[in-house]
N, C-alpha and C positions, 0 to 999 in steps of 0.2 A: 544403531546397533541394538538397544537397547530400549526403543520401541518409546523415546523420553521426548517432549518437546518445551519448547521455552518457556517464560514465565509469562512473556504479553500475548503466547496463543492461547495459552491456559485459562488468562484471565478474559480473553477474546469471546474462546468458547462459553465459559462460567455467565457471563455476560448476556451475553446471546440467549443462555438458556433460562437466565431468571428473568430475563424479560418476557419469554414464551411466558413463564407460570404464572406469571403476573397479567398477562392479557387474558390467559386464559381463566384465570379465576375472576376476574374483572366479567367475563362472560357468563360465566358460571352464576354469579350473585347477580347481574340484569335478569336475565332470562329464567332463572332458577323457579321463582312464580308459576311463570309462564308456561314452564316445563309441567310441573305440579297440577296445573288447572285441564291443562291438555288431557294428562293420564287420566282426571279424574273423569271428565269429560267422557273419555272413551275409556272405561268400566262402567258408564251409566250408559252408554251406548248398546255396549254389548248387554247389558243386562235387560234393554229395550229390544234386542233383536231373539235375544233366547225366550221373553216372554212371549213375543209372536208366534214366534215359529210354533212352542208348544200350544200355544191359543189355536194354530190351522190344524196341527196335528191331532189333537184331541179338543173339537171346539166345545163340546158338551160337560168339558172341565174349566175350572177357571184358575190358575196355577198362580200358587203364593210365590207374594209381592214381598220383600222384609226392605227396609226403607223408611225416610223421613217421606212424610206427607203430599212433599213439591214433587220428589222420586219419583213416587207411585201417580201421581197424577201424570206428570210427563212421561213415565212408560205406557203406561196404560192410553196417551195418546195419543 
């Protein structure tokens, strides 16, 4: 009537879902790294595909690199 249910679905549900948060942060803290190195990964990616691209566009320029040393060497080749 009143849209109420028992006390052991309640607890059935409650259950169920704090086991979900719990995997799923359990996942979150393995992979989390992993996630992080990926991004960083592909921002030095793109920062390698946008150096070219202006390199064929204008090749008789040479367009600033900002970057640690290992960066600019791996974009540049």
């Amino acid at each position: 009537m009143f849209g109420l249910m028992r006390k052991s679905r309640h607890e059935k549900i409650c259950s169920n879902l704090h086991s979900h948060i719990k995997h799923y942060g359990e996942i979150n803290r393995k992979h989390g790294s992993e996630i992080e190195e990926m991004k960083k990964q592909l921002v030095l990616e793109n920062r390698r595909a946008t150096y070219w691209k202006l390199k064929f566009l204008e090749p008789d320029k040479e367009p600033v690199i900002l970057g640690s040393e290992e960066e600019i060497k791996y974009i540049k080749a």
